[in-house]
N, C-alpha and C positions, 0 to 999 in steps of 0.2 A: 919856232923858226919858220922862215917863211921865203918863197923867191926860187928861182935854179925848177929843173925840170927833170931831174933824175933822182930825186927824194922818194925811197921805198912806200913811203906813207902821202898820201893825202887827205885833206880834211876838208869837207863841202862844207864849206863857212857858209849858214842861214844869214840873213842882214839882220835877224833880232838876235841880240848880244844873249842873251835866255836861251834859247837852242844853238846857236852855235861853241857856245863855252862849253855843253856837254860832251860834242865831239870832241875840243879842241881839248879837255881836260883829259880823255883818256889818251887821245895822243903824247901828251906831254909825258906822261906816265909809261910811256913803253919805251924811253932811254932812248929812240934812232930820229934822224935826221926826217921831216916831213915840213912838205909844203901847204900853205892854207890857200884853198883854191875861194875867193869870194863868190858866191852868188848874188845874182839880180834876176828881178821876177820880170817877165812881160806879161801881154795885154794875157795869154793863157796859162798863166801859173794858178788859176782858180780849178782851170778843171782837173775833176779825180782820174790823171791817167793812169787807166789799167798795165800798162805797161814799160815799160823802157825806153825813155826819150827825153831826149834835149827841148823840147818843144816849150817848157812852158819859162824859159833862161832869156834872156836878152840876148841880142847880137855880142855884146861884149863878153858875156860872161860864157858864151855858147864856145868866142874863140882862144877861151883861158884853155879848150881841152883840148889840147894835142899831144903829140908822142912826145915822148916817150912812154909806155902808160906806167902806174905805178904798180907794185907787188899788192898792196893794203888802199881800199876808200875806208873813210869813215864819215858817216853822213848823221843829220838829227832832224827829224821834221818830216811831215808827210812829203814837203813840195819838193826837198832832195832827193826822197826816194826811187824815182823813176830813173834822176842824173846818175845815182849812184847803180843802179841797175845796166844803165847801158856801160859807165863802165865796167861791170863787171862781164862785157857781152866783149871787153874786150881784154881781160884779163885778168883783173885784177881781182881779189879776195877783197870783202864786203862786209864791213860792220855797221849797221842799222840801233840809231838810238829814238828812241818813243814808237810810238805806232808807226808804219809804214802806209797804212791805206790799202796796201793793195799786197798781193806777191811776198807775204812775209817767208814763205818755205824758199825763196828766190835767193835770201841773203843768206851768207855763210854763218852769220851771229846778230844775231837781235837781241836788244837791251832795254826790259821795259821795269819799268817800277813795278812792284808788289801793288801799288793802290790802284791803277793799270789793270789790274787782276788778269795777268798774263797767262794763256792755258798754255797746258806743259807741251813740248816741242821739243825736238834734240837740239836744233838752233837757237830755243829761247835762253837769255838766262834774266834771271829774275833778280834786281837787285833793291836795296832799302833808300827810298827818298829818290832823288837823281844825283846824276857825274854834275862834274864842276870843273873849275878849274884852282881849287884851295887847297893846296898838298902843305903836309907838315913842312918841307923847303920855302914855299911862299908862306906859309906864317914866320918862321924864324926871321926870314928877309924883313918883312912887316913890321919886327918887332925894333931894328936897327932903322930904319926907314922912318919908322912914327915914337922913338925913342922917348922923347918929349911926354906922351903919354904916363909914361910911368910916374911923371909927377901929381896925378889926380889922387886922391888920396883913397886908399881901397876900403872895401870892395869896389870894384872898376864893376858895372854894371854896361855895358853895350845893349843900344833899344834900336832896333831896325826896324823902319815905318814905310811898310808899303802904303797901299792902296786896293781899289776895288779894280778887276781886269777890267769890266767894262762898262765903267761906271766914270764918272767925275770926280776925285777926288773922295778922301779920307772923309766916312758922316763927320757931324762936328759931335753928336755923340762918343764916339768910337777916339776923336782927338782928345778933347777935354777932359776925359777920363782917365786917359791912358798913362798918363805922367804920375799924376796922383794914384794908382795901383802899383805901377814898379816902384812906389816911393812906399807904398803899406808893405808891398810883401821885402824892401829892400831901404831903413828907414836913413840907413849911416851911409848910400854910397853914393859914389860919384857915379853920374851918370853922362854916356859918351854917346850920342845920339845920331842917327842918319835919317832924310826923308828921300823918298825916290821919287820919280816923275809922276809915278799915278798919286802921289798922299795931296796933291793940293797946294796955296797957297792959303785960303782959309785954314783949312787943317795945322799946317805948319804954325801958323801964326799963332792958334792955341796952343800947340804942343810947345811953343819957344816962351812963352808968358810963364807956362805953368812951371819953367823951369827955372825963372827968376830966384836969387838967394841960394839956389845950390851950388856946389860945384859940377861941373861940367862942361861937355865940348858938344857944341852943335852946329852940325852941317847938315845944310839946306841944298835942297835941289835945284843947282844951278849957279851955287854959289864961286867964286873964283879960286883957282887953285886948286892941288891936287886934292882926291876925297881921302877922307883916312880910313874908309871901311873895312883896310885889313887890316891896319894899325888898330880901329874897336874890334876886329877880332881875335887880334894876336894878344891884346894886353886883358882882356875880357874874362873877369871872375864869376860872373854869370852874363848870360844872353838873354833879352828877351825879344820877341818877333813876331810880327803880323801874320796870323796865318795863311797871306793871302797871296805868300809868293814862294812856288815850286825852289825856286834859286836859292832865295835867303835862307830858309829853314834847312836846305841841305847843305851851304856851305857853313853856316853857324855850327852846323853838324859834325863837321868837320875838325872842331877843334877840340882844346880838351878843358872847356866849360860846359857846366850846365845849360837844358835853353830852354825855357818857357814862350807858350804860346799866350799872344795876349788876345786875340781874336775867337769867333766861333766863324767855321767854314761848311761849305755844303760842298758835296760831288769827286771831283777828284783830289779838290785840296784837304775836305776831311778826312779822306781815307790816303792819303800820305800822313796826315798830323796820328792818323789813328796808327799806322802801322810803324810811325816810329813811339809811339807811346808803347805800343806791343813789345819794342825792344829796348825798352829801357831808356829810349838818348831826348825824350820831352817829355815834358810834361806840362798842365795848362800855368797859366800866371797864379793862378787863383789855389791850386794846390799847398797843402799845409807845410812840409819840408822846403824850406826855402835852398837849399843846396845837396845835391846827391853826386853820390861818383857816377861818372863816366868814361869810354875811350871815345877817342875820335872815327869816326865813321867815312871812310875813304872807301867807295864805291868804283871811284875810277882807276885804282889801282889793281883791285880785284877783277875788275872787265880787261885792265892791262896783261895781267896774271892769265885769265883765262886765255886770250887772244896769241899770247906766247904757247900754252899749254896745247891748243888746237892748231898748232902748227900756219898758223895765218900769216907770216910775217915770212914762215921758209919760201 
């Protein structure tokens, strides 16, 4: 929901669709009416301010904040933090998603990943992978929505293709392989494929070749028409995914397929791949068991849970 100025809840929309789906996913998940406040950066949204300020927002986004204030902010990203702090200088109770940079004892609840290696705090809570916005309700929707799907002939196999964060493009190593291993460890299925912005147009072009003669659906980054990404996760007898996007591996997480990692990652992205390997819900491409039980892993309903539980919403 979105719009009106007397919404209990507000949500400091980041403008990267990645951090702001974390806030907006646990909002969703607390059943009450909230407004999605956008943010835009100006020329000083770089610097690390220590404290509570509007300072680093544009003129426009500076005059989205006015009264009435709300009961709840929920913010994600270091550069929100400071906005969500002032409002909280003027009321409102304060949930904080990833690191804050600065003033984390400030917010009333902070919400960091386990790979995060979050120290313990009465404010912290510590959760597995990241929030989203993938609830069991937007899958069943997905599954009416992308209907069509269920004609692929199973196992429905779902391959989500990121990329390198700050890099160019999918190697072409890393492409040309990839298709041919979900086809070793997956020989009979159909495969329903995505590429995102970071995978490339080389990359793609490999990944779309090597899928000649099978059955499948392949959508390309940029392509026209709606993406069916949740329709490949709603109809999806296994997942597999790049390990190289925080987002993907937690919303795949989400559902109640297996998911294999088809990358190797260094830093934060290893130690999410590792600490859901810890709990059972991934495991690599290359693993012998091609299928294991699972549940679905909804993190933003548990931060919903808590946030009801500590009284933040009274």
């Amino acid at each position: 929901m979105s719009g009106g100025t007397t919404e209990p809840v507000w949500v400091l929309a980041d403008p990267r669709p990645g951090t702001a789906n974390q806030a907006l996913g646990i909002a969703e998940r607390l059943g009450v009416p909230f407004r999605v406040v956008p943010l835009a950066w100006g020329a000083l949204a770089r610097v690390p301010w220590p404290w509570a300020t509007l300072a680093g927002l544009d003129a426009a986004a500076r005059a989205r904040l006015a009264p009435p204030w709300p009961r709840l902010v929920i913010s994600a990203g270091r550069r929100s933090a400071p906005v969500a702090l002032w409002l909280g200088r003027r009321g409102a109770r304060t949930v904080h998603v990833m690191r804050p940079g600065f003033g984390a004892a400030r917010f009333d609840l902070v919400v960091l990943g386990r790979h995060d290696r979050p120290g313990p705090a009465p404010n912290v809570m510590e959760i597995l992978g990241a929030c989203h916005r993938v609830s069991a309700a937007v899958l069943t929707r997905a599954r009416g929505d992308w209907a069509a799907l269920a004609a692929l002939p199973s196992p429905r196999v779902a391959v989500l293709v990121g990329g390198p964060v700050r890099a160019e493009g999918l190697d072409r190593e890393t492409a040309s392989r990839l298709i041919p291993r979900v086809l070793g460890r997956f020989p009979a299925a159909s495969l329903m494929v995505t590429t995102s912005r970071r995978t490339g147009a080389e990359a793609t072009r490999l990944i779309a070749a090597a899928l000649a003669g099978r059955p499948h659906r392949l959508f390309r980054w940029g392509d026209p028409g709606p993406n069916p990404y949740l329709g490949y996760l709603a109809f999806a007898d296994a997942i597999v995914v790049t390990g190289d996007s925080v987002s993907m591996l937690a919303e795949a997480a989400a559902t109640a397929a297996p998911v294999f990692v088809a990358t190797r990652e260094r830093g934060r992205h290893a130690r999410m791949i590792e600490s859901l390997m810890d709990a059972g819900r991934v495991r690599p491409l290359g693993s012998a068991e091609p299928l294991f039980p699972v549940a679905p892993l909804d993190e933003a309903e548990r931060v919903a849970a808590a946030i009801r539980a500590r009284g933040l919403l009274d």
